[in-house]
mmJSON file of the N, C-alpha and C atoms, coordinates in Angstrom:
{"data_MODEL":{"atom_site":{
"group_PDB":["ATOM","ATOM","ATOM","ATOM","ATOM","ATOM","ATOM","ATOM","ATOM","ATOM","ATOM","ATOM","ATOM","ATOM","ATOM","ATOM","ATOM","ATOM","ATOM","ATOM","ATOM","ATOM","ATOM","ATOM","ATOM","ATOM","ATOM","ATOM","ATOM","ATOM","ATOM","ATOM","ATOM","ATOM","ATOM","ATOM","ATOM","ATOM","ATOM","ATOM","ATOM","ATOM","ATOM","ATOM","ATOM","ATOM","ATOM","ATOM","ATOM","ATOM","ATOM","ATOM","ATOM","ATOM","ATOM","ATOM","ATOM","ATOM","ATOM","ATOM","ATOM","ATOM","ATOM","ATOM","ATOM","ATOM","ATOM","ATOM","ATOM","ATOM","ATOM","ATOM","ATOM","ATOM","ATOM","ATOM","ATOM","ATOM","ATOM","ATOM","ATOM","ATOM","ATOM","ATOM","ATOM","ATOM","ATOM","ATOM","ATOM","ATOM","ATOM","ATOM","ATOM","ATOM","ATOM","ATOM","ATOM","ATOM","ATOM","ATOM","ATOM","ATOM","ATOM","ATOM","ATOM","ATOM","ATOM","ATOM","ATOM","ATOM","ATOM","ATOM","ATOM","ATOM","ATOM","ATOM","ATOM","ATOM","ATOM","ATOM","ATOM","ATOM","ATOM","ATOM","ATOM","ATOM","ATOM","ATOM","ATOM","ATOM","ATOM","ATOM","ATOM","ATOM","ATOM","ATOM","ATOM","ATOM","ATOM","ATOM","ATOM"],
"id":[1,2,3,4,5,6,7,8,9,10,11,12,13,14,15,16,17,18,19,20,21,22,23,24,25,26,27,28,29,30,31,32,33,34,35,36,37,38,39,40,41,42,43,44,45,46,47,48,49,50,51,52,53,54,55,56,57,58,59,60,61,62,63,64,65,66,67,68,69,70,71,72,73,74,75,76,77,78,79,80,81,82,83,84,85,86,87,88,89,90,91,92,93,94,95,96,97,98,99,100,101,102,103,104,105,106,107,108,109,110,111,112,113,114,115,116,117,118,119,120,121,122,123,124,125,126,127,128,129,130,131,132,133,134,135,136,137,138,139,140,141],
"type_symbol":["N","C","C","N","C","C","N","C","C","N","C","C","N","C","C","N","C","C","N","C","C","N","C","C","N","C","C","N","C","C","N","C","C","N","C","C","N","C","C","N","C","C","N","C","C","N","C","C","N","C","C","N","C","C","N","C","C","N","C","C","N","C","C","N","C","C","N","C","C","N","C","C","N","C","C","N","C","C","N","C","C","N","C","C","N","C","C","N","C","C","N","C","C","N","C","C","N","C","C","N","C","C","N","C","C","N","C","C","N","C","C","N","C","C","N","C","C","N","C","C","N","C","C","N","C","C","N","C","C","N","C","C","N","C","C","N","C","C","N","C","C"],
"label_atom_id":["N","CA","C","N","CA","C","N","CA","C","N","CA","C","N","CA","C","N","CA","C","N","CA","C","N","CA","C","N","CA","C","N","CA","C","N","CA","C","N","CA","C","N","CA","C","N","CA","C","N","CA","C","N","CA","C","N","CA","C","N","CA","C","N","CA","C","N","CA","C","N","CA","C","N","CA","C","N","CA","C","N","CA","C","N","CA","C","N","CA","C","N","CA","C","N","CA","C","N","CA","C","N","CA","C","N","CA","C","N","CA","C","N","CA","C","N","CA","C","N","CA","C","N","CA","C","N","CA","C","N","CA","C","N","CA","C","N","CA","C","N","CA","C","N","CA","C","N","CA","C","N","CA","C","N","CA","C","N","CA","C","N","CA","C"],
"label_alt_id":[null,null,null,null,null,null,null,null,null,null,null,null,null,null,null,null,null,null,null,null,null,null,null,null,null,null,null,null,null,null,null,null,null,null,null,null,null,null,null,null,null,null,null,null,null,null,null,null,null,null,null,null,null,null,null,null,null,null,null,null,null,null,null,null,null,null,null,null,null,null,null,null,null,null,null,null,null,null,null,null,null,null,null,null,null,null,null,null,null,null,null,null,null,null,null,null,null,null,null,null,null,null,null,null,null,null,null,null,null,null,null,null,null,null,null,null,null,null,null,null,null,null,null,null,null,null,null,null,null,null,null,null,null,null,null,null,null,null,null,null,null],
"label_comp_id":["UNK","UNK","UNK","UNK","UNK","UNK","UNK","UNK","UNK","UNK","UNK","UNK","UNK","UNK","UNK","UNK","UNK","UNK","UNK","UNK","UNK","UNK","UNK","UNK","UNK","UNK","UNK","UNK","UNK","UNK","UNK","UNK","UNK","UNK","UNK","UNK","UNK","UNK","UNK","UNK","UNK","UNK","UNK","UNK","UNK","UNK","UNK","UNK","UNK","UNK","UNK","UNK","UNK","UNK","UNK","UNK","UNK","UNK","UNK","UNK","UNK","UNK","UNK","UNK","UNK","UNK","UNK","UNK","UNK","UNK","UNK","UNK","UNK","UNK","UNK","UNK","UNK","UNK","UNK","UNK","UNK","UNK","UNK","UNK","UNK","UNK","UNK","UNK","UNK","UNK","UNK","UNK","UNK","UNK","UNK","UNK","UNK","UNK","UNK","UNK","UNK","UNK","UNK","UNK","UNK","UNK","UNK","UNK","UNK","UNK","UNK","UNK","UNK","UNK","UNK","UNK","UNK","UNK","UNK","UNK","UNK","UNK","UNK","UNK","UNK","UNK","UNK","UNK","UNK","UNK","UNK","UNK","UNK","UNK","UNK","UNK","UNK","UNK","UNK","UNK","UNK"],
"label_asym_id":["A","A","A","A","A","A","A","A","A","A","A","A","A","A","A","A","A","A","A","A","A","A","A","A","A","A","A","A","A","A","A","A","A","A","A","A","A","A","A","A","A","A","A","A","A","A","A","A","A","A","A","A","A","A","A","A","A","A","A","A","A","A","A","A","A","A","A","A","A","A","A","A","A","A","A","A","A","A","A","A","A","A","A","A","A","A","A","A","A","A","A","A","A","A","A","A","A","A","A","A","A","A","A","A","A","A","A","A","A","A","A","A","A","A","A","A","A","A","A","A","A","A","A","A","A","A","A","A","A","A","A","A","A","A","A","A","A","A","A","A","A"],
"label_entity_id":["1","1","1","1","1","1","1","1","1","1","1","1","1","1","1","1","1","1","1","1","1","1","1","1","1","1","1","1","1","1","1","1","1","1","1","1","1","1","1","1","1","1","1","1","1","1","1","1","1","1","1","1","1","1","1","1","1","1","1","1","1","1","1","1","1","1","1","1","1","1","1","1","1","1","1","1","1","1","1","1","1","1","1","1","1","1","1","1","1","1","1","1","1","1","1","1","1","1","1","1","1","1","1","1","1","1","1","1","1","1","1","1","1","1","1","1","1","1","1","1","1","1","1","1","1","1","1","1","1","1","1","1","1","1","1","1","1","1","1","1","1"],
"label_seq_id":[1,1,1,2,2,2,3,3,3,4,4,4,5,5,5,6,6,6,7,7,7,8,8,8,9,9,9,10,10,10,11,11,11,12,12,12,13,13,13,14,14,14,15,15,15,16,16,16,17,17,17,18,18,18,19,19,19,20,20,20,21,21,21,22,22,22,23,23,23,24,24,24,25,25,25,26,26,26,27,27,27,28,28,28,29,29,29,30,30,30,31,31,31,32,32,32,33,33,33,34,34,34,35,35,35,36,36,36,37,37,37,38,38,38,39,39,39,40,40,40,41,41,41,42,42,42,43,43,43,44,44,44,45,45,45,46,46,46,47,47,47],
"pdbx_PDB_ins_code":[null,null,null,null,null,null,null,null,null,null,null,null,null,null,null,null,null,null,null,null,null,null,null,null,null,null,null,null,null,null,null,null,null,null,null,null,null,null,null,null,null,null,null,null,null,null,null,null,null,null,null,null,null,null,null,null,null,null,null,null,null,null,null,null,null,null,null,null,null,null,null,null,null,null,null,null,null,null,null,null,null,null,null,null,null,null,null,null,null,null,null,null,null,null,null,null,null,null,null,null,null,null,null,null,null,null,null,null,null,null,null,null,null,null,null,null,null,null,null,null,null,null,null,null,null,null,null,null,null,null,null,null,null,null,null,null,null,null,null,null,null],
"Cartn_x":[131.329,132.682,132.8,133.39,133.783,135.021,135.015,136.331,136.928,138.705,138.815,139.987,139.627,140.611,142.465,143.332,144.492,145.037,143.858,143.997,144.734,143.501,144.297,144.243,143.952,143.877,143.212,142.126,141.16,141.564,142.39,143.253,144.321,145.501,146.325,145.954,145.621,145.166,144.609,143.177,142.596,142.914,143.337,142.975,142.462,142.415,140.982,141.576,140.803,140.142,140.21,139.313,139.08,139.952,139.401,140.326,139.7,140.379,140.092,140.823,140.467,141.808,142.462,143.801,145.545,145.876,144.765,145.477,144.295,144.896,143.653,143.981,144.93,144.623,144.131,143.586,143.424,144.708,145.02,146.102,146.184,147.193,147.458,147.394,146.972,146.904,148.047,148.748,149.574,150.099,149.453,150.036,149.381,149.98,149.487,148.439,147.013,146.468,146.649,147.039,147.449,146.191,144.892,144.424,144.399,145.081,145.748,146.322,145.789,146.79,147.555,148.548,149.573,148.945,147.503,146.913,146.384,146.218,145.779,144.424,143.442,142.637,142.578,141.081,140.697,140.258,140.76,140.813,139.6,139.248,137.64,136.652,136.679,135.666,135.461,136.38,136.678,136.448,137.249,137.132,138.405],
"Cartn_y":[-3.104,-3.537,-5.012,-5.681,-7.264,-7.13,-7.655,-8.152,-9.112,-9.423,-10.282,-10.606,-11.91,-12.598,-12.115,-11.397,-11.474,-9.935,-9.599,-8.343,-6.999,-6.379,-5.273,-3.886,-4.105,-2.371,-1.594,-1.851,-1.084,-0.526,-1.152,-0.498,-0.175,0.263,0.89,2.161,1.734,2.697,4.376,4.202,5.202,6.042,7.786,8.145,7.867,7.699,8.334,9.603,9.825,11.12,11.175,10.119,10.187,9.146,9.674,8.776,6.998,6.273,4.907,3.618,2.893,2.927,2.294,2.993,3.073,4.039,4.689,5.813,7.124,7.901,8.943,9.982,10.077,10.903,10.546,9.685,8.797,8.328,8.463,7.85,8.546,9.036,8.936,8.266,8.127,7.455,6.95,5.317,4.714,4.378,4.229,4.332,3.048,1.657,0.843,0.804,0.758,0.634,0.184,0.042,-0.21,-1.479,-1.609,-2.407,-3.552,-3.624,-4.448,-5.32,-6.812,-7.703,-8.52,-9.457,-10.237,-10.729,-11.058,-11.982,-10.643,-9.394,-8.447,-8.888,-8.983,-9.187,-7.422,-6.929,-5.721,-6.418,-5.82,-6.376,-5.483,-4.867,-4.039,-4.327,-4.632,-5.682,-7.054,-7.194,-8.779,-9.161,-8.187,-9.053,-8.6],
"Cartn_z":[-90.16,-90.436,-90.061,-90.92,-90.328,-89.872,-88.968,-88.064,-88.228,-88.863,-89.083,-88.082,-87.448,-86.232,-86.516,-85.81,-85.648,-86.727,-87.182,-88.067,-87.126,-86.348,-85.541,-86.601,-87.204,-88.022,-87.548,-86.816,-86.611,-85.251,-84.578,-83.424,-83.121,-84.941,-84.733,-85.961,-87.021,-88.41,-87.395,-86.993,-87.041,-85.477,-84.99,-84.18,-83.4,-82.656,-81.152,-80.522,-80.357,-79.486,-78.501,-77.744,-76.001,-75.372,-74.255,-73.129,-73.735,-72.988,-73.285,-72.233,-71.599,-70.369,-70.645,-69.922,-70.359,-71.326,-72.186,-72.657,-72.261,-71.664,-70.977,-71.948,-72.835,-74.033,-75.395,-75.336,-76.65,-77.8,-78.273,-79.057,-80.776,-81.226,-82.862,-83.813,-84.747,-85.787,-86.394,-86.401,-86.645,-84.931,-83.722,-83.22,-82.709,-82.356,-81.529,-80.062,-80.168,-78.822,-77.845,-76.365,-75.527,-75.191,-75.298,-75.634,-76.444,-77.375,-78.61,-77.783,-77.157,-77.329,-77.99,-77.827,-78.75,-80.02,-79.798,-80.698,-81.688,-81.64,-81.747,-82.115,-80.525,-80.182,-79.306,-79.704,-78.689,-77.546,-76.352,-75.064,-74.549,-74.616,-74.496,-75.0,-76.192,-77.208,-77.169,-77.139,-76.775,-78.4,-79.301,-80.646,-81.66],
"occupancy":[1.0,1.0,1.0,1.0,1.0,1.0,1.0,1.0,1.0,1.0,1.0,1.0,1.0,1.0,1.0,1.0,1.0,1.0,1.0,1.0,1.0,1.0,1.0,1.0,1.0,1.0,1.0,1.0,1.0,1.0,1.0,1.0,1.0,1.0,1.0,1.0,1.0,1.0,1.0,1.0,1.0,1.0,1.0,1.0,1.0,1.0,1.0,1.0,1.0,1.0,1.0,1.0,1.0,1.0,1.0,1.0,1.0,1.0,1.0,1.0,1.0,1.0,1.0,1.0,1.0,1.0,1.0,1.0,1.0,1.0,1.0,1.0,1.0,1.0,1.0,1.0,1.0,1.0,1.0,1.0,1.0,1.0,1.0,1.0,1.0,1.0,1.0,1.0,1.0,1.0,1.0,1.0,1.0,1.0,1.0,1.0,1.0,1.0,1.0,1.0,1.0,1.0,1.0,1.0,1.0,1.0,1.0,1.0,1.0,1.0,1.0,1.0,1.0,1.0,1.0,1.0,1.0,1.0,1.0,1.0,1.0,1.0,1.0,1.0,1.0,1.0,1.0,1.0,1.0,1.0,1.0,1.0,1.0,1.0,1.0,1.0,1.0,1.0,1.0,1.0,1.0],
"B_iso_or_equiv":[0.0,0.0,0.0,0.0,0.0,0.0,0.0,0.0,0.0,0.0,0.0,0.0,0.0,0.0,0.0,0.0,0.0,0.0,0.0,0.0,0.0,0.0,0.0,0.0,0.0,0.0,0.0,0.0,0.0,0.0,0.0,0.0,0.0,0.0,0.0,0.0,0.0,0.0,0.0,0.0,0.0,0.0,0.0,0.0,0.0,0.0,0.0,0.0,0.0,0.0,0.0,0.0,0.0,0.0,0.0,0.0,0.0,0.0,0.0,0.0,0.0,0.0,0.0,0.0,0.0,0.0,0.0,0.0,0.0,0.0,0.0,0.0,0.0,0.0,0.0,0.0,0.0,0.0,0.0,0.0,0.0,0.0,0.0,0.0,0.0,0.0,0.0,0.0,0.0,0.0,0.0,0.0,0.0,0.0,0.0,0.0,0.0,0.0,0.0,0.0,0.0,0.0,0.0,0.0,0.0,0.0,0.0,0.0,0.0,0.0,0.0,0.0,0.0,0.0,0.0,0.0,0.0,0.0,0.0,0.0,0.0,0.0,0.0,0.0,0.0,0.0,0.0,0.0,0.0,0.0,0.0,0.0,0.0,0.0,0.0,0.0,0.0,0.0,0.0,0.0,0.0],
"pdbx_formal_charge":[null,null,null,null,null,null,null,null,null,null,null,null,null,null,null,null,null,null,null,null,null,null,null,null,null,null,null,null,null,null,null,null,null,null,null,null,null,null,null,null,null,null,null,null,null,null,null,null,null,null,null,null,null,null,null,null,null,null,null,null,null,null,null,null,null,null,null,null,null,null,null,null,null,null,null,null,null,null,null,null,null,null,null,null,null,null,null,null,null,null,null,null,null,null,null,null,null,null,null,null,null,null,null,null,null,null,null,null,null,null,null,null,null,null,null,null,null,null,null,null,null,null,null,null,null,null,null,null,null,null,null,null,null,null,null,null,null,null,null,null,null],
"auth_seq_id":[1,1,1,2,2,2,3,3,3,4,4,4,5,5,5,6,6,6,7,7,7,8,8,8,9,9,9,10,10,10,11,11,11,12,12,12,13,13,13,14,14,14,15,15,15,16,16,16,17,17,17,18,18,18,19,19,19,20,20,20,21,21,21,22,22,22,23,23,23,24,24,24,25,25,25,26,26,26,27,27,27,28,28,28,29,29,29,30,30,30,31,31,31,32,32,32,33,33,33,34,34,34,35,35,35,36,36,36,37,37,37,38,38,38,39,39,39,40,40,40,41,41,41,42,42,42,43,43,43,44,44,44,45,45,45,46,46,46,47,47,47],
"auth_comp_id":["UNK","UNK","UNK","UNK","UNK","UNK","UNK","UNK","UNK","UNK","UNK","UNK","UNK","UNK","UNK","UNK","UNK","UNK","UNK","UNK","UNK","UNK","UNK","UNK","UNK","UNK","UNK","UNK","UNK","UNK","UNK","UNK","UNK","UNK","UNK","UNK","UNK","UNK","UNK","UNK","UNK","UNK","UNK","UNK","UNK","UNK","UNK","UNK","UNK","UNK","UNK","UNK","UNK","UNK","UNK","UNK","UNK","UNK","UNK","UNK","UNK","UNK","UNK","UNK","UNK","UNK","UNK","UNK","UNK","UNK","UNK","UNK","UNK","UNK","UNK","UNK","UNK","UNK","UNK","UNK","UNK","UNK","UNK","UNK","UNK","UNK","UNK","UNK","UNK","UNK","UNK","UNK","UNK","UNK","UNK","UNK","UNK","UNK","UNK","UNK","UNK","UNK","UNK","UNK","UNK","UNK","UNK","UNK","UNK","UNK","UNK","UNK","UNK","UNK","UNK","UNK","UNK","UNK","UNK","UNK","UNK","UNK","UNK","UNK","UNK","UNK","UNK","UNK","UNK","UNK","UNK","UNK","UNK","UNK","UNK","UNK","UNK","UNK","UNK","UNK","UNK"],
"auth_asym_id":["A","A","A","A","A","A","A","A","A","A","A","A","A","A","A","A","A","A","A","A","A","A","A","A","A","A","A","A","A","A","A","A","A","A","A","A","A","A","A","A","A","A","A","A","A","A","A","A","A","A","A","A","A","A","A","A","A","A","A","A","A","A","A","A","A","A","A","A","A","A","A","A","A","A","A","A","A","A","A","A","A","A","A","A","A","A","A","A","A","A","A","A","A","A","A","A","A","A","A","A","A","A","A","A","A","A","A","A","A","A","A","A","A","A","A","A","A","A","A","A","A","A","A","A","A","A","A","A","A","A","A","A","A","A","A","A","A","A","A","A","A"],
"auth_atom_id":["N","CA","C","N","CA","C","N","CA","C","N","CA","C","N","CA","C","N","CA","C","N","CA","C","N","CA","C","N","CA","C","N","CA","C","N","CA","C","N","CA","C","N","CA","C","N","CA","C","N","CA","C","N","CA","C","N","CA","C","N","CA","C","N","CA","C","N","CA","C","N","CA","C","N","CA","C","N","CA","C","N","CA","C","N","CA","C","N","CA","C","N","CA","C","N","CA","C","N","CA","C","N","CA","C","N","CA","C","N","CA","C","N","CA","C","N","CA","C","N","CA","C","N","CA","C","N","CA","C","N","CA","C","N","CA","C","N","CA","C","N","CA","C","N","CA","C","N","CA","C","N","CA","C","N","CA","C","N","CA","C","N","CA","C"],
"pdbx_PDB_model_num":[1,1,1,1,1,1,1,1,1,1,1,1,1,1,1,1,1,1,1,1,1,1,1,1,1,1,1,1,1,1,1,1,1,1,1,1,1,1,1,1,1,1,1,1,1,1,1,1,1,1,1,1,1,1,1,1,1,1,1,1,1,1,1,1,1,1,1,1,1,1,1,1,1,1,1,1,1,1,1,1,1,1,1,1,1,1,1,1,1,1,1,1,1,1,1,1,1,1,1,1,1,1,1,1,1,1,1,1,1,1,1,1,1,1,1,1,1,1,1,1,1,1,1,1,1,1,1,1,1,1,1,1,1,1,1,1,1,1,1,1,1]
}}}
């Protein structure tokens, strides 16, 4: 997958499943990651 700077789909679009930290139930699909910062930069990835 390419990642494109300020996008963020890829960390509100799809489910998760598992824990991830700040969300210890993983999260719904459409639902903003708690990881997602302002820039919607993944704060775990660092991308």
């Amino acid at each position: 997958m390419q990642c494109r700077n300020g996008c963020g789909a890829c960390c509100i679009a799809p489910s998760i499943s598992t824990a991830i930290p700040g969300m210890p139930n993983g999260k719904p699909a459409g639902v903003r990651c708690i990881q997602l910062d302002k820039n919607n930069s993944c704060q775990i990835f660092a991308q």
